[in-house]
C-alpha positions as CSV (number, residue, x, y, z in Angstrom):
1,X,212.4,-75.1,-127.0
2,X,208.9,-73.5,-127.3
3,X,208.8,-69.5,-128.5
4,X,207.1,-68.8,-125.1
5,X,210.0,-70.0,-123.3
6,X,212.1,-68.1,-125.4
7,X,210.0,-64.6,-125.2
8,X,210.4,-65.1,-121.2
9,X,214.4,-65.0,-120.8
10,X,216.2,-62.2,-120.7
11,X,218.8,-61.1,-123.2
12,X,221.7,-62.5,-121.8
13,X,219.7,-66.1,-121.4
14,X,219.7,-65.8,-124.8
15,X,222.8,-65.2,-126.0
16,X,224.1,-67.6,-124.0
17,X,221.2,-70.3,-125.4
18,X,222.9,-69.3,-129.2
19,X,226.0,-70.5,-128.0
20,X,225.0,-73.8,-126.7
21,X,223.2,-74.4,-130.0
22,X,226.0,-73.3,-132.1
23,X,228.0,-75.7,-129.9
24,X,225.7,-78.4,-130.4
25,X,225.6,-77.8,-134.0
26,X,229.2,-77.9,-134.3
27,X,229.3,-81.2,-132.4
28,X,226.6,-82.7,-134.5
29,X,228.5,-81.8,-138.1
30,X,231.2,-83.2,-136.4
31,X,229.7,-86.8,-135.3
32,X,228.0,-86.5,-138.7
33,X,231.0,-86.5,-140.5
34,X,232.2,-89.3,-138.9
35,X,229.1,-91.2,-139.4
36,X,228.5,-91.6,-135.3
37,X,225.4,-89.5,-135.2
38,X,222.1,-91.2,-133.8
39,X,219.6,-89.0,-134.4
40,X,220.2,-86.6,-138.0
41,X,216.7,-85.0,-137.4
42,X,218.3,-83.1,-133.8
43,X,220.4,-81.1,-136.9
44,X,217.3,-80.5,-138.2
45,X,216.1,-79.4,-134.6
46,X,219.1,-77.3,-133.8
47,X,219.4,-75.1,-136.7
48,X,215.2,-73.8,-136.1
49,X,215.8,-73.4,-132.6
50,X,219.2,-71.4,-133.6
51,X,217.0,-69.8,-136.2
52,X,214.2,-68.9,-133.7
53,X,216.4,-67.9,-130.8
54,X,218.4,-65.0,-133.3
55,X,214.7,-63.6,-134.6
56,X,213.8,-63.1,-131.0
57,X,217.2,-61.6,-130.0
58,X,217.0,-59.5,-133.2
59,X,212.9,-58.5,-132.4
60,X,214.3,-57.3,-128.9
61,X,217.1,-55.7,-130.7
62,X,214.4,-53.7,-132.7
63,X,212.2,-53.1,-130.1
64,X,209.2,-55.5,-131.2
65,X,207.3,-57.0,-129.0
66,X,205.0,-59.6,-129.4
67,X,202.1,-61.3,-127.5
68,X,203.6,-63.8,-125.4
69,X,200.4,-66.5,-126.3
70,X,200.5,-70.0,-125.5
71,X,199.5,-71.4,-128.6
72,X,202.5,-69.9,-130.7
């Protein structure tokens, strides 16, 4: 998911996105351990949007706020 998508949900949105990706993950370590998973890169994937989503929650947290541009 793009940062600008991100920057436009509210706080709750969010949280609930970090448990979706932590669920995800979860699932993914899991079919990785038992060798079923298609795709390894979507790990990849899933941790920086995990990753992303936390800065922002943490930014609004803080009180940052940040230009919502398209290009970022």
């Amino acid at each position: 998911m793009k940062t600008h998508e991100l920057r436009s949900m509210s706080r709750e949105e969010l949280e609930e996105h970090v448990r979706e990706l932590r669920q995800e993950l979860f699932n993914l370590r899991f079919r990785s351990t038992t060798q079923q998973l298609d795709n390894p890169l979507r790990m990849r994937i899933a941790r920086k949007d995990l990753a992303r989503t936390l800065t922002l929650i943490r930014e609004f947290d803080l009180g940052l706020e940040r230009s919502t541009g398209e290009g970022l």
